[in-house]
Structures are given as structure tokens and as C-alpha cells.
N, C-alpha and C positions, 0 to 999 in steps of 0.2 A: 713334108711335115708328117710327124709320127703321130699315132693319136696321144702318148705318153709327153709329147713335147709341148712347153711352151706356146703358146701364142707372142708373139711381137708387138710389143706395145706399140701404140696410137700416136701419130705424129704429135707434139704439140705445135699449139697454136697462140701465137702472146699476139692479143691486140694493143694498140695504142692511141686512145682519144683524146684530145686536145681540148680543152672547154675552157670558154671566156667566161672570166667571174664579173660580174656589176653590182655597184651595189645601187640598190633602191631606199630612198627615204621619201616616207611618206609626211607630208605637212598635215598637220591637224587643225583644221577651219574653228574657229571660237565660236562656241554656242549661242544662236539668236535666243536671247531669253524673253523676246518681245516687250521688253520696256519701251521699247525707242532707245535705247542709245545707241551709238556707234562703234565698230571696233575701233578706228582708226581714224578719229573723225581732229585731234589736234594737230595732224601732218599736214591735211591734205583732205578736202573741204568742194565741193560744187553745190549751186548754190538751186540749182537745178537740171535737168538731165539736158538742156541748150548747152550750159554752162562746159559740162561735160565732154557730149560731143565733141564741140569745140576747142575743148581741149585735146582730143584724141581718143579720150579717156573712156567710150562708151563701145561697149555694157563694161558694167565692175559688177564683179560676181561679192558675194557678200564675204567678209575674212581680208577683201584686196582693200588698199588703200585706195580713199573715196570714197566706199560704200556707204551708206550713210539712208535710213530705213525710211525718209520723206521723199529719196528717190525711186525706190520700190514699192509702186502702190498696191501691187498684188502679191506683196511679200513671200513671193518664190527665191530671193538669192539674189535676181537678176535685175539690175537697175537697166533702163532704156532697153525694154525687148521687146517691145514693140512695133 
């Protein structure tokens, strides 16, 4: 090489990455307004947290069918978490 000459360009380099798209959807829980009433309480009804259990059904988080605020006595969300 001359000092007057060129330099030779730079290899290139092509990458290729592969990415899995998902989508996410978020549910948005209904706001406890602390009346007492229930979200979801004309479906699908327990008449106590026994009730419940025995159904399968325990804990129900507040927003899930069941919930229902006389089974939450420390009104965190969570029926039967004790």
C-alpha cells in the first residue's frame, strides 16, 4: 500500500434476530368503593367462607366472581386468607 492509496473498506457484517411478538392484556379489577356491595355478587353468591371452601372456590380475590365484602373481614381483596 501506497501512502497516496486508498484504504479498503471494512468487511460488512448483516445480523439477523428473530423476536417473538405477544400480546399482553391487562384486566382492570372494579373499584372497591366500600358501600358493601359486590361486583359480581347476581352469578355466583357464598354464603360464607365454609360455603366457599367447599365449593373449591377459596380465596377469591376481590373483581373474581364470588367476592362479595361480608366475606372479607379485613377488607384487603382477599376472602378466606386466613
Amino acid at each position: 500500500m501506497t501512502p497516496d492509496s486508498e484504504p479498503e473498506p471494512a468487511a460488512t457484517v448483516t445480523a439477523k434476530e428473530t423476536v417473538k411478538v405477544t400480546r399482553t392484556v391487562t384486566a382492570q379489577a372494579e373499584a372497591d368503593t366500600g358501600s358493601g356491595s359486590d361486583a359480581d355478587s347476581d352469578s355466583t353468591h357464598y354464603a360464607d367462607c365454609t360455603e366457599a371452601r367447599a365449593a373449591g372456590a377459596a380465596p377469591i380475590h376481590r373483581g373474581e366472581p364470588g367476592y362479595a365484602s361480608h366475606l372479607d373481614r379485613d377488607n384487603d381483596g382477599v376472602t378466606y386468607d386466613s
